[in-house]
SEPA-334779 format. One record per atom (N, C-alpha, C, O, CB): residue number from 1; atom name; x, y, z. Coordinates in pm, whole numbers. Glycine has a CB too. Example, Ala and Ser with C-alpha at 12.3 -4.5 7.8 and 13.67 -1.06 7.14 Angstrom:
BEGIN
   torba   kolke       xx       yy       zz
       1       N     1319     -569      780
       1      CA     1230     -450      780
       1       C     1320     -330      780
       1       O     1424     -332      846
       1      CB     1131     -447      905
       2       N     1285     -225      708
       2      CA     1367     -106      714
       2       C     1290        3      787
       2       O     1341      114      804
       2      CB     1408      -60      572
//
This chain:
BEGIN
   torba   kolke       xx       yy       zz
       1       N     -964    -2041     -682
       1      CA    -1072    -1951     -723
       1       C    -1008    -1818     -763
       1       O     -930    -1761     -687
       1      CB    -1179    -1931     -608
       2       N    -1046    -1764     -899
       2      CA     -984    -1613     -943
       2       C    -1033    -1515     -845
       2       O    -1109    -1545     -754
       2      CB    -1033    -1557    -1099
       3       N     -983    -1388     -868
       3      CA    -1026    -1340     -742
       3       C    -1119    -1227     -795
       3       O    -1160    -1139     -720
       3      CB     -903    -1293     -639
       4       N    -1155    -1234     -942
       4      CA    -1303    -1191     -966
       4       C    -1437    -1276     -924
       4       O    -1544    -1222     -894
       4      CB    -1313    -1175    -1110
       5       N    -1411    -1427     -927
       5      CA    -1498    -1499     -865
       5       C    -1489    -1505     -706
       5       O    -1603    -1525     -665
       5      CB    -1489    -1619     -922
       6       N    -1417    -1498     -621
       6      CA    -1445    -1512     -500
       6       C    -1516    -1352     -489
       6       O    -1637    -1353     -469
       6      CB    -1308    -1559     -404
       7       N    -1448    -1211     -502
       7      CA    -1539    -1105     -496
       7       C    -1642    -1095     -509
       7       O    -1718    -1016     -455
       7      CB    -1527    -1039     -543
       8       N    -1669    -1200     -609
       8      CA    -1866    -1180     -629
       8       C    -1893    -1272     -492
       8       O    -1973    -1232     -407
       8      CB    -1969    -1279     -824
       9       N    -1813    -1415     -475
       9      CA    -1891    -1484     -384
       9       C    -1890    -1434     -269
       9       O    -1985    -1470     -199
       9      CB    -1864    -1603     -372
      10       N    -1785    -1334     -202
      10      CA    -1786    -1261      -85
      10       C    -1917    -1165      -74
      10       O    -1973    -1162       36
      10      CB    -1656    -1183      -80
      11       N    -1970    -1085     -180
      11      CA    -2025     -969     -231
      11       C    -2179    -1053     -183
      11       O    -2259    -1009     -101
      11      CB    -1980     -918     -417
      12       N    -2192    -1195     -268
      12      CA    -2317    -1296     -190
      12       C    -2383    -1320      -86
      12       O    -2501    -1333      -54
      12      CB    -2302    -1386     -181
      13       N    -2236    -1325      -16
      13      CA    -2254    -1359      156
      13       C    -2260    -1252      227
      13       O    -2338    -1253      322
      13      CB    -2140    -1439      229
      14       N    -2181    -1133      202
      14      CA    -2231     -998      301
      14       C    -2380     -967      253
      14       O    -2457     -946      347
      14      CB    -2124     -838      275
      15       N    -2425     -961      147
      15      CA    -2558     -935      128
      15       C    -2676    -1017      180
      15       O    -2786     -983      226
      15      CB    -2569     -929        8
      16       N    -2617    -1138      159
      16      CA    -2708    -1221      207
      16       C    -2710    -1210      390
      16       O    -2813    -1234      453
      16      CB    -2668    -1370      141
      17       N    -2638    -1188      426
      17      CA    -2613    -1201      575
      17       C    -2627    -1057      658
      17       O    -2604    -1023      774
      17      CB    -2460    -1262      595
      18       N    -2669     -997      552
      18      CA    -2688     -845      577
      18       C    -2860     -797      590
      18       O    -2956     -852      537
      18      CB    -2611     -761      437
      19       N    -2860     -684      672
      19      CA    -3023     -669      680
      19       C    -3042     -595      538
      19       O    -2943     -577      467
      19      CB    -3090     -565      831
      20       N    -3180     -548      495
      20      CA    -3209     -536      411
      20       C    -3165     -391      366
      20       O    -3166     -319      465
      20      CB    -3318     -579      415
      21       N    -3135     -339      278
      21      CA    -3059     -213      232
      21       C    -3149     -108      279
      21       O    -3095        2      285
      21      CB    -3030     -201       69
      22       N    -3262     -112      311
      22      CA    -3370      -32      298
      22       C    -3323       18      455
      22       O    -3334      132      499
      22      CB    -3533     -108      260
      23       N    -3282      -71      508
      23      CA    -3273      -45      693
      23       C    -3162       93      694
      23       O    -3166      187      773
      23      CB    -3180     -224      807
      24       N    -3039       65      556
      24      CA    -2964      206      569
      24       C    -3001      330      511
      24       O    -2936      435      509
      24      CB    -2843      195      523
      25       N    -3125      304      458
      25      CA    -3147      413      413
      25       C    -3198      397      211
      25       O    -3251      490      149
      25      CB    -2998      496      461
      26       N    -3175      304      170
      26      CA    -3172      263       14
      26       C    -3304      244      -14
      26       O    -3396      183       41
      26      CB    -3088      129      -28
      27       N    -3286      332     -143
      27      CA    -3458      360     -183
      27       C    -3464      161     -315
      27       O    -3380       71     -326
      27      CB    -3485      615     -334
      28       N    -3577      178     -371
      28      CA    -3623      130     -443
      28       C    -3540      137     -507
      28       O    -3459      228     -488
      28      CB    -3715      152     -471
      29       N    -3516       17     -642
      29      CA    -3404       17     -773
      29       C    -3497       -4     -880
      29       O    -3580      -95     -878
      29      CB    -3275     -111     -775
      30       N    -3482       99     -997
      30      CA    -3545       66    -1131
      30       C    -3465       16    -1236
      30       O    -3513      -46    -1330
      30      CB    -3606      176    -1184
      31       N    -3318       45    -1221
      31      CA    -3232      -24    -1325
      31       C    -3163     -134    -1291
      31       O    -3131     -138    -1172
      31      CB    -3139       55    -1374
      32       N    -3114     -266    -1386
      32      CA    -3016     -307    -1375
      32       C    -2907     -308    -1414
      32       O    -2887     -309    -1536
      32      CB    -3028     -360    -1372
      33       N    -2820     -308    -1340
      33      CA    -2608     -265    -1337
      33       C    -2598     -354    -1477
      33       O    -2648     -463    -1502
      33      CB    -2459     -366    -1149
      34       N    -2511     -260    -1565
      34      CA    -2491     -313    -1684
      34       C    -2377     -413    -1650
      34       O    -2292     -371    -1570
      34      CB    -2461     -207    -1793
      35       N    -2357     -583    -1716
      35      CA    -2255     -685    -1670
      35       C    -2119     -540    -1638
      35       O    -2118     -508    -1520
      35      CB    -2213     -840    -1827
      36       N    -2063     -496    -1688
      36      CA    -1980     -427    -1664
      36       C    -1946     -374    -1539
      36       O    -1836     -374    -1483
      36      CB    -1994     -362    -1729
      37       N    -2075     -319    -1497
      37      CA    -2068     -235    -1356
      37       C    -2099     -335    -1235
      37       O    -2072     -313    -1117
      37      CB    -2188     -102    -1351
      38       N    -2150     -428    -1277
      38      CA    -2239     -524    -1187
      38       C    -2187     -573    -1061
      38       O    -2257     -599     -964
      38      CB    -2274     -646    -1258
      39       N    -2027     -588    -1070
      39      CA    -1958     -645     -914
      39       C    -1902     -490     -845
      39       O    -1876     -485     -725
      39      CB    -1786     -784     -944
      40       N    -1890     -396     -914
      40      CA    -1886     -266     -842
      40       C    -1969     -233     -733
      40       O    -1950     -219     -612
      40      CB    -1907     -172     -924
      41       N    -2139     -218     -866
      41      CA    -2227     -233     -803
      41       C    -2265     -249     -685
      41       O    -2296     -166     -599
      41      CB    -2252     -279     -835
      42       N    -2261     -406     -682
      42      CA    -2338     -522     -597
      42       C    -2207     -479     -436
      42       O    -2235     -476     -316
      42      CB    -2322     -748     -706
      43       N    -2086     -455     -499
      43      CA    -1977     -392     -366
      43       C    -2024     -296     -305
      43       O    -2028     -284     -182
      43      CB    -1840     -332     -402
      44       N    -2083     -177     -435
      44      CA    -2098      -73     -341
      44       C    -2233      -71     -238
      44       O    -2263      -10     -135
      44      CB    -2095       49     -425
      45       N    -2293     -164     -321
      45      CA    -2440     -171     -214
      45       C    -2395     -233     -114
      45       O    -2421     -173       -9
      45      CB    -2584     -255     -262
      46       N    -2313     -367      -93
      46      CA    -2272     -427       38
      46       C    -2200     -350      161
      46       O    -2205     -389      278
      46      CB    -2185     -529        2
      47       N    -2121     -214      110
      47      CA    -2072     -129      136
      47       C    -2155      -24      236
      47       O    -2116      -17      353
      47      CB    -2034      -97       26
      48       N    -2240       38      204
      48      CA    -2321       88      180
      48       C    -2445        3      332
      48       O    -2504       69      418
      48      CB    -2332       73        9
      49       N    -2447      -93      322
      49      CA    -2515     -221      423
      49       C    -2419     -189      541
      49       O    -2449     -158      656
      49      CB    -2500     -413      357
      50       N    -2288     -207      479
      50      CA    -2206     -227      645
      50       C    -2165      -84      662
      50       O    -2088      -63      755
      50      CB    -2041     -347      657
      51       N    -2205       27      581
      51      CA    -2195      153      637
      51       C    -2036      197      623
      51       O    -1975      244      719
      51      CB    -2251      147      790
      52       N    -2001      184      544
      52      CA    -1824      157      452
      52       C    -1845      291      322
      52       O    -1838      284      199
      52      CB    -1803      -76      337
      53       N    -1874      414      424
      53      CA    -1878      514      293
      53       C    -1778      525      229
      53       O    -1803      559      114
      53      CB    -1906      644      312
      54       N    -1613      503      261
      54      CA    -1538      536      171
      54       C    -1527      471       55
      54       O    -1514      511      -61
      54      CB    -1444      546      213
      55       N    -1538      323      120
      55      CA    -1577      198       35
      55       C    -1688      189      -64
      55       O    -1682      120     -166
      55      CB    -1607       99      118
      56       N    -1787      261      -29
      56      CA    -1950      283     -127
      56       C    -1902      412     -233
      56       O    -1947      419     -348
      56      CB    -2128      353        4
      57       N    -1799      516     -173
      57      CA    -1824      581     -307
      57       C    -1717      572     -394
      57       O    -1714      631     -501
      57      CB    -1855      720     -298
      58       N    -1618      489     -347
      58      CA    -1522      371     -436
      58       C    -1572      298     -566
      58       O    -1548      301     -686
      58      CB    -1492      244     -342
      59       N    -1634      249     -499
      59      CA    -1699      123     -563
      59       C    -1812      156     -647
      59       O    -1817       98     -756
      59      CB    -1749       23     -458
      60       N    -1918      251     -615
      60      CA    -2011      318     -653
      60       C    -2004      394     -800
      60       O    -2071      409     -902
      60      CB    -2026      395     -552
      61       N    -1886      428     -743
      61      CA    -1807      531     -877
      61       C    -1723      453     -999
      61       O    -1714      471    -1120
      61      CB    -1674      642     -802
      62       N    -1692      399     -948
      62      CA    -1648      306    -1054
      62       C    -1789      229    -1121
      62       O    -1777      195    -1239
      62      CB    -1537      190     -980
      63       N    -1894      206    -1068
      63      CA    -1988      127    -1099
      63       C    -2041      290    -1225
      63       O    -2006      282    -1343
      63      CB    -2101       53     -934
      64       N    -2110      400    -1183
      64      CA    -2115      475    -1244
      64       C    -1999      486    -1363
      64       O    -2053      521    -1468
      64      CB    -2134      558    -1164
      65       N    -1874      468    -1377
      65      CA    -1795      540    -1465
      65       C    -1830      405    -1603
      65       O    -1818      416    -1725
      65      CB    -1605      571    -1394
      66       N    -1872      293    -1522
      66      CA    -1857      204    -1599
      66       C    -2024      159    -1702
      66       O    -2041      107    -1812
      66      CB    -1792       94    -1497
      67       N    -2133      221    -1581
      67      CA    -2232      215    -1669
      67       C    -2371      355    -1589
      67       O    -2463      354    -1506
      67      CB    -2282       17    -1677
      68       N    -2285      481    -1709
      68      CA    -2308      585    -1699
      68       C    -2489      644    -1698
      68       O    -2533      748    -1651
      68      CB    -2221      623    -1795
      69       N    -2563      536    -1766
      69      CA    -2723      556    -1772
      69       C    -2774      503    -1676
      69       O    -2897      500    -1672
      69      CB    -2795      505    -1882
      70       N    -2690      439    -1560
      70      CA    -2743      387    -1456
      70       C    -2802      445    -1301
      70       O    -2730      436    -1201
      70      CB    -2659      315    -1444
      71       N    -2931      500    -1294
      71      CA    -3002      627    -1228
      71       C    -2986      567    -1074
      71       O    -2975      642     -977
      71      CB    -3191      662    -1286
      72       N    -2985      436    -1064
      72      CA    -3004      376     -927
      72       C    -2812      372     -887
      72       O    -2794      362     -766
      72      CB    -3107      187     -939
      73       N    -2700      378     -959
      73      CA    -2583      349     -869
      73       C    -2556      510     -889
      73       O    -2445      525     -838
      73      CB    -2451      218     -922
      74       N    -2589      605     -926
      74      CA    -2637      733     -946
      74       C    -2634      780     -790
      74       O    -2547      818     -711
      74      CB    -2788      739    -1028
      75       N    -2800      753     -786
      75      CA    -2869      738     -656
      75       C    -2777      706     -516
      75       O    -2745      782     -426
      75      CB    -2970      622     -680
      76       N    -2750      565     -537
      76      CA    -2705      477     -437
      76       C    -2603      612     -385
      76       O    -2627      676     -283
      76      CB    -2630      307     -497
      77       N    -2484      642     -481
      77      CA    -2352      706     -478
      77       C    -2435      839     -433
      77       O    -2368      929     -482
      77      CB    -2248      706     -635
      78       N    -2473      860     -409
      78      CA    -2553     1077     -398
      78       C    -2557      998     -250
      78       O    -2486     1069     -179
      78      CB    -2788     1173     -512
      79       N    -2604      890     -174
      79      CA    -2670      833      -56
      79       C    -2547      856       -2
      79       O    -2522      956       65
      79      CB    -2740      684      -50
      80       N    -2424      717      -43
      80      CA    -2290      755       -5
      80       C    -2235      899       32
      80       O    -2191      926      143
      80      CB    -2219      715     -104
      81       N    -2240      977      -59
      81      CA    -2161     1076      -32
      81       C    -2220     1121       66
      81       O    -2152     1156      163
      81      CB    -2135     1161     -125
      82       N    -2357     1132       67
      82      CA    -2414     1241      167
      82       C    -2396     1188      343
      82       O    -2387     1253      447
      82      CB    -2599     1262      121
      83       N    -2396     1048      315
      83      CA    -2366      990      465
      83       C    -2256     1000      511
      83       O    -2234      967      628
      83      CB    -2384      863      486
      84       N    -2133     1063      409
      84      CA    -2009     1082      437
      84       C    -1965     1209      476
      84       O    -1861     1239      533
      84      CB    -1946     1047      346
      85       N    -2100     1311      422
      85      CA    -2124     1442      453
      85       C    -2063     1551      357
      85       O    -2057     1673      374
      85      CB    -2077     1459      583
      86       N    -2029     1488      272
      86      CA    -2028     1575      154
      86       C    -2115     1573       46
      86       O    -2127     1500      -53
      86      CB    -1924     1564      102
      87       N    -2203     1718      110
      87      CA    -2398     1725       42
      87       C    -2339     1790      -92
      87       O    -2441     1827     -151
      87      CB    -2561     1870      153
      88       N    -2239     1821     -164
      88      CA    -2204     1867     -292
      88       C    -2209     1765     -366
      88       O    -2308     1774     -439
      88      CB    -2087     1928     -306
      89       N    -2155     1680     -382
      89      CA    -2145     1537     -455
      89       C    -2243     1482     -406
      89       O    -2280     1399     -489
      89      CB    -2024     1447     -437
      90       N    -2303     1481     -323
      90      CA    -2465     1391     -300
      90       C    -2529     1479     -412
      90       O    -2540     1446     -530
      90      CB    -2570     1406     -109
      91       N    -2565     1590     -359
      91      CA    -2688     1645     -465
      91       C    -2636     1651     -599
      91       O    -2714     1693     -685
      91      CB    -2748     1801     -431
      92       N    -2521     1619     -635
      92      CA    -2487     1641     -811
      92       C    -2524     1506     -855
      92       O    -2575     1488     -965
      92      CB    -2303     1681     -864
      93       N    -2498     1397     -763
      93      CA    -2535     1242     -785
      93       C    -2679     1222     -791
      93       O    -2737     1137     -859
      93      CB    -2481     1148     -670
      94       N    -2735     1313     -707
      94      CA    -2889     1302     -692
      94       C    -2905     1373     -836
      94       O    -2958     1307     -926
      94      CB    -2970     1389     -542
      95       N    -2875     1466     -855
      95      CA    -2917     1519     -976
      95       C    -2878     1466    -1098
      95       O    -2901     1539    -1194
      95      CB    -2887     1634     -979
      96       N    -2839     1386    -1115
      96      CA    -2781     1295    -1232
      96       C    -2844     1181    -1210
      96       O    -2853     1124    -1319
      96      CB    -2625     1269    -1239
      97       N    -2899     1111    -1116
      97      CA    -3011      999    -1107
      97       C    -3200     1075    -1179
      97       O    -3273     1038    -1271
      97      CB    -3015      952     -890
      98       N    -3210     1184    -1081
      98      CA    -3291     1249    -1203
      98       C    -3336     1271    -1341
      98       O    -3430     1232    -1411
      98      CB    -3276     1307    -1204
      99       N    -3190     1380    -1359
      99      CA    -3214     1364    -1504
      99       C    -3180     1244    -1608
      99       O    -3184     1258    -1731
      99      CB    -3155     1464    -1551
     100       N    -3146     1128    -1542
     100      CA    -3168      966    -1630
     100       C    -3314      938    -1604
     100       O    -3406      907    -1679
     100      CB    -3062      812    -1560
     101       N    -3307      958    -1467
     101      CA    -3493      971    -1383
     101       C    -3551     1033    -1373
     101       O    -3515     1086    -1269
     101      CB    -3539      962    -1279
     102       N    -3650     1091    -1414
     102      CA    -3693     1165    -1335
     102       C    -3820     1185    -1188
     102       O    -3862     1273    -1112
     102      CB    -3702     1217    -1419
     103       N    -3841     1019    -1221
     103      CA    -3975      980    -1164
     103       C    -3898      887    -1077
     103       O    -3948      779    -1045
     103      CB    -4103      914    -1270
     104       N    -3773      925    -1034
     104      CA    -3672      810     -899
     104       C    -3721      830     -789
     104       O    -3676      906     -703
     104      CB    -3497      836     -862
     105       N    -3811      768     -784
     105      CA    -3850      781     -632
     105       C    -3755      805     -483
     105       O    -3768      880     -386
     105      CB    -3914      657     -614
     106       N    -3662      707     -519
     106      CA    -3571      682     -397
     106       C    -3473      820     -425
     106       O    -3450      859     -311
     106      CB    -3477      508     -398
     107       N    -3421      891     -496
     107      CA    -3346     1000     -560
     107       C    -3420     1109     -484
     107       O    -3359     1189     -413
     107      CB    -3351     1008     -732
     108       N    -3564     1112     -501
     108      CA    -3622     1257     -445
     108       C    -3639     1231     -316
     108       O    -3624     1330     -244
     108      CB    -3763     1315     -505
     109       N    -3671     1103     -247
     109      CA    -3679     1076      -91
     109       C    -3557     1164      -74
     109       O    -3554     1283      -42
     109      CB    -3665      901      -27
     110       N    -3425     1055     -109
     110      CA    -3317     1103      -36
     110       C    -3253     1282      -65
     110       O    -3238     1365       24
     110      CB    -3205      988      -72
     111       N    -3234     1298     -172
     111      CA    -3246     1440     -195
     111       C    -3295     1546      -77
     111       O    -3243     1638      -13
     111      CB    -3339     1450     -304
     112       N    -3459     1464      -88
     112      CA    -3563     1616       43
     112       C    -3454     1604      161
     112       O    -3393     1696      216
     112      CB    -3794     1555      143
     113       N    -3443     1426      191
     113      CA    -3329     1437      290
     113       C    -3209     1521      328
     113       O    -3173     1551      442
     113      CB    -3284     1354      279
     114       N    -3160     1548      227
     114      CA    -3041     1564      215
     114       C    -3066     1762      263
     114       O    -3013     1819      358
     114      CB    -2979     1497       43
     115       N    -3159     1820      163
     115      CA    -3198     1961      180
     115       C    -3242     1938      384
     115       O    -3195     2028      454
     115      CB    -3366     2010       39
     116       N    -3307     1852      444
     116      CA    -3322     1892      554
     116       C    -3247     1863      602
     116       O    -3262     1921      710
     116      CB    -3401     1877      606
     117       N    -3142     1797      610
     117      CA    -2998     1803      691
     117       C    -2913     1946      668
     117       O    -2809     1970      729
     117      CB    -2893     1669      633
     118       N    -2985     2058      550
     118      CA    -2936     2115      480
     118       C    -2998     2269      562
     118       O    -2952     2382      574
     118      CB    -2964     2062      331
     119       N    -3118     2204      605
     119      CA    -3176     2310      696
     119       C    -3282     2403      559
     119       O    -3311     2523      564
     119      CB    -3017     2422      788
     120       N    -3315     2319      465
     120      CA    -3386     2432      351
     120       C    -3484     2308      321
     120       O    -3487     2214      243
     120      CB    -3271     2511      188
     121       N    -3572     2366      438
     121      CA    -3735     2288      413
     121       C    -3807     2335      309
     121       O    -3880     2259      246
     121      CB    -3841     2307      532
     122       N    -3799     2432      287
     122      CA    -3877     2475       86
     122       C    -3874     2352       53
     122       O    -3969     2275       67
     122      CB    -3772     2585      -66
     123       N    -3750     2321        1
     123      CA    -3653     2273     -137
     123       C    -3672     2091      -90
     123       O    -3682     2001     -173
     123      CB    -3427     2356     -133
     124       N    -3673     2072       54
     124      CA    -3727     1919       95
     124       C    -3908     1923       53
     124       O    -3957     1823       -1
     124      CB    -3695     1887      303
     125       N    -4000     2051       86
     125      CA    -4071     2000       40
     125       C    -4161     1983      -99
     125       O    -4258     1917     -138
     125      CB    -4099     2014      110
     126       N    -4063     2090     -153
     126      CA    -4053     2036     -344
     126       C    -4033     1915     -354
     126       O    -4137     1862     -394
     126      CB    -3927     2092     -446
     127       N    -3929     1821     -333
     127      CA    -3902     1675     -363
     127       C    -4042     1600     -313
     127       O    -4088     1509     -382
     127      CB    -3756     1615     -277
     128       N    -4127     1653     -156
     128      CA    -4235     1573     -113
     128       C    -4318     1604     -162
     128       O    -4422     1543     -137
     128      CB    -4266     1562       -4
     129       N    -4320     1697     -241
     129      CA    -4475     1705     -377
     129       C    -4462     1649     -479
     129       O    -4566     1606     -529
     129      CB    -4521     1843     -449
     130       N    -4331     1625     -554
     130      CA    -4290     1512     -677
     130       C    -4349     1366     -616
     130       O    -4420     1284     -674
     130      CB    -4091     1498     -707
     131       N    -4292     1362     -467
     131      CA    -4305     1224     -444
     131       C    -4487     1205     -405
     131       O    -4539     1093     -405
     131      CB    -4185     1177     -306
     132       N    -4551     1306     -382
     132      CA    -4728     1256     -375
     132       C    -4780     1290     -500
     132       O    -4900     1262     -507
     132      CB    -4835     1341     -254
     133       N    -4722     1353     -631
     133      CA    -4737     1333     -757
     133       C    -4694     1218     -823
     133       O    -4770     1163     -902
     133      CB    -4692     1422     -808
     134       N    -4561     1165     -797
     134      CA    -4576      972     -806
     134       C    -4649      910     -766
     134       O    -4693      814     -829
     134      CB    -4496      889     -757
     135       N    -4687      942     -647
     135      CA    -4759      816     -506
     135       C    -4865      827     -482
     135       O    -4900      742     -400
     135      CB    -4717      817     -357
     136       N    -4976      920     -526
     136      CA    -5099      992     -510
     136       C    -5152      861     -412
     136       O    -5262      905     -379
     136      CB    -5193     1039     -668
     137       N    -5142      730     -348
     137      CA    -5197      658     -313
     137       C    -5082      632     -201
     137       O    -5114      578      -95
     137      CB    -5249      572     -411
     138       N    -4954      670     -225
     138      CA    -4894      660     -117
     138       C    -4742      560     -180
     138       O    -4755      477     -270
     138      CB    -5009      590        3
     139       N    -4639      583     -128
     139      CA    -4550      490      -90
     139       C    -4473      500      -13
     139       O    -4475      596       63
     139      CB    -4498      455     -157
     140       N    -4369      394       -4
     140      CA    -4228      406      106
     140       C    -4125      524      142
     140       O    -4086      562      252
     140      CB    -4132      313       59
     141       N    -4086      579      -16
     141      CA    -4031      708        1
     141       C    -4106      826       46
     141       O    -4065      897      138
     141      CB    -3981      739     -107
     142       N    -4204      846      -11
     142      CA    -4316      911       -9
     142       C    -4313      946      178
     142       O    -4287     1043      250
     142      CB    -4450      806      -85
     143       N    -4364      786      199
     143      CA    -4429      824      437
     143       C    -4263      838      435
     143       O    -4230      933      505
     143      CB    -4535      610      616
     144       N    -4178      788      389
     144      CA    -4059      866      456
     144       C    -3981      980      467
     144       O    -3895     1016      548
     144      CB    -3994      825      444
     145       N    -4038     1037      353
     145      CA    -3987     1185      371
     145       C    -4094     1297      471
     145       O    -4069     1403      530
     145      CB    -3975     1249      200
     146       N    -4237     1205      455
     146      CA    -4282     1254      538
     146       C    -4301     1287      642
     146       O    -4358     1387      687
     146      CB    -4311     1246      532
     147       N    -4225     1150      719
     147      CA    -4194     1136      826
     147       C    -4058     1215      896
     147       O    -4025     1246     1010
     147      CB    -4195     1012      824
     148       N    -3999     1229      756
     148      CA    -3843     1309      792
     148       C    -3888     1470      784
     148       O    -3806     1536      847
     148      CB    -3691     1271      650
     149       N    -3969     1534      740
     149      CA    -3993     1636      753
     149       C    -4090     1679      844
     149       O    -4072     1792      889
     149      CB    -4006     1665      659
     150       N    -4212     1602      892
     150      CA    -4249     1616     1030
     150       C    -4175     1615     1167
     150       O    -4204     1667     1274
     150      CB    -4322     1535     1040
     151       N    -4076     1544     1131
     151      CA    -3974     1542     1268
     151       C    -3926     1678     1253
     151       O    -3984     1768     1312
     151      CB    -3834     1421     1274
     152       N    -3772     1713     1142
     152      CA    -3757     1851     1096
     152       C    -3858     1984     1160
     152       O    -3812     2091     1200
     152      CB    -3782     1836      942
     153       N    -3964     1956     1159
     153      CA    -4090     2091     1172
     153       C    -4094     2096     1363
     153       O    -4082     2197     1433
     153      CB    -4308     2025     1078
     154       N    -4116     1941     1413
     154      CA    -4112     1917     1560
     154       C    -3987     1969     1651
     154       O    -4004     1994     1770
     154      CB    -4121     1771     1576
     155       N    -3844     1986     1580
     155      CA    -3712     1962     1602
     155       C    -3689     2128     1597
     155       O    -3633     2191     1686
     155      CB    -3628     1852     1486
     156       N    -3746     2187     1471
     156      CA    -3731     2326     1424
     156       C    -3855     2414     1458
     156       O    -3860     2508     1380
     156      CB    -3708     2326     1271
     157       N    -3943     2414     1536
     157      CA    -4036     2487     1530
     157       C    -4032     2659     1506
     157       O    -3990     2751     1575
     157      CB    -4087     2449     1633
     158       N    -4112     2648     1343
     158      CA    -4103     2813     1303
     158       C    -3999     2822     1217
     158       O    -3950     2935     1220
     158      CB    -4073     2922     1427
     159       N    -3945     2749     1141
     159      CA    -3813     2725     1097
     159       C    -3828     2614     1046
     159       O    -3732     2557      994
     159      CB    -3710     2728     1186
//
């Protein structure tokens, strides 16, 4: 077996055997990885599952260099960095999933996130008014930032 084909078939089985991306934190996907980027991709999300930040913004980045209009490995990579704790390259990644997106749901969840780890609840709850101007009925990112900024308010009181 070449060892571009076993990578994908490895890339199969951690995903498949993996809980669902959403459990680490991974918003919704609106694009698909151009063939080019696609085993980067599909790495950096498995990555990303087993919590392998160096590995997610490896892989991530290469997936970006390779298919540059792509708002979700954008996204994914802003997630990476920021779990790695470098909120500079998260929010420039977030902001480059934006402006391909601007209606990324999972981009502004994690973003508000990112501002309340950041300690600048304004600016988290700018992203949670984009996201009840998407969601006016509600969604996943949406109760979750909500939920991340009600804690924030409980955690910070007055602040």
């Amino acid at each position: 077996m070449n060892s571009t084909r076993l990578i994908a078939a490895l890339v199969l089985v951690v995903t498949a055997a993996s809980p669902p991306l959403s459990a680490y934190g991974a918003g919704t996907e609106t694009t698909v990885p151009s063939p080019a980027a696609s085993l980067d991709y599909a790495a950096g999300k498995a990555a990303v599952e087993g919590q392998d930040w160096a590995t997610a913004v490896r892989r991530l980045s290469a997936a970006v260099r390779a298919d540059p209009a792509n708002a979700d490995a954008e996204n994914l990579l802003g997630f990476a960095y920021r779990k790695s704790g470098d909120y500079d390259e998260a929010r420039k990644h977030y902001g480059k999933a934006l402006k391909l997106d601007p209606d990324h749901r999972g981009a502004r969840e994690y973003l508000g996130e990112a501002f309340l780890e950041l300690k600048n609840l304004a600016k988290a709850e700018e992203q949670l008014a984009e996201l009840v101007r998407l969601c006016p009925s509600g969604c996943e990112e949406r109760q979750d930032l909500e939920q991340a900024i009600g804690a924030y308010r409980k955690a910070n009181p007055g602040g």
